[in-house]
N, C-alpha and C positions, 0 to 999 in steps of 0.2 A: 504494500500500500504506500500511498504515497505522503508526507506529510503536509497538511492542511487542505486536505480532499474531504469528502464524505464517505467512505464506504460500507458497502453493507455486508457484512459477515453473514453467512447460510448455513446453519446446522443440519442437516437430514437424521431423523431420530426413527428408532427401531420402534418406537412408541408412536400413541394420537397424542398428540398436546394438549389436547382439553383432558387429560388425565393429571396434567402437572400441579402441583400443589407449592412448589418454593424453586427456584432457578438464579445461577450465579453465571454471568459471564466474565471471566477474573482477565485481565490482559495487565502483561507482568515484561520489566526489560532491564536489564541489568542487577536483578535481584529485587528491583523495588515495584510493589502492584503499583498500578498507573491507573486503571480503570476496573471497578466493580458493580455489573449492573446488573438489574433484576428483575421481575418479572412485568415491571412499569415501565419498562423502555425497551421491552421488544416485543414482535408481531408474531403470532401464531397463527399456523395456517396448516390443517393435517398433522403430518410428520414434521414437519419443516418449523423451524424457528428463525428469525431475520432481526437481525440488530443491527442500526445506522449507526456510524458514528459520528461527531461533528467534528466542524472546521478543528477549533479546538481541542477537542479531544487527540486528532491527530498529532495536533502540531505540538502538543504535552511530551509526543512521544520524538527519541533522537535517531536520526538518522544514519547508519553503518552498515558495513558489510560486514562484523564482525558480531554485532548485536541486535538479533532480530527480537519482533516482541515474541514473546509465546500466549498463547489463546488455550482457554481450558473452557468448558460449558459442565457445568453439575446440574443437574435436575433431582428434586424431591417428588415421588409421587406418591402419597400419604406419608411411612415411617419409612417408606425404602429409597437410597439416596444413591444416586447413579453419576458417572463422569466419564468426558469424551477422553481420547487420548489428549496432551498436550499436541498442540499445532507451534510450529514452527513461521512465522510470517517475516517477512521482506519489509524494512522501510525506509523508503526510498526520498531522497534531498528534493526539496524545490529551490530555484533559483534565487527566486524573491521572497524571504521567509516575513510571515507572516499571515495574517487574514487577509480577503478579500474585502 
């Protein structure tokens, strides 16, 4: 991703979403979490989960080829509590750092 874009992360779940009960999208870069977001900021649709990020949000995160962020999804559905593999993501410099 790039920073100070908007992108939208796409989970595909072995599960229907409207079974979910509590949901952690954790995005972590150098050791430190960055972003924790929850069931209020993203779309459910079937299987499928979609979280935007903002301008900001990106541009929170730094730039490297050496430091990508990593992406984890947990989902709760009643007491039973589930997690995607860690994701590995890319991100990538913009020129003119900043917002639009």
């Amino acid at each position: 991703m790039y920073r100070g874009t908007t992108p939208t992360l796409t989970f595909k779940l072995p599960i229907q979403t409207g079974q979910i009960t509590a949901l952690s999208v954790a995005i972590k870069q150098d050791g430190v979490l960055r972003l924790d977001k929850g069931l209020e900021d993203v779309t459910m649709d079937g299987d499928t989960i979609s979280l935007t990020l903002t301008e900001d949000e990106t541009l929170a995160l730094r730039a490297s080829e050496n430091m990508p962020c990593k992406v984890q999804l947990r989902v709760g559905v009643g007491d039973t509590r589930m997690a995607s593999q860690v994701f590995e993501v890319a991100v990538d410099e913009i020129l003119r750092d900043g917002a639009l």
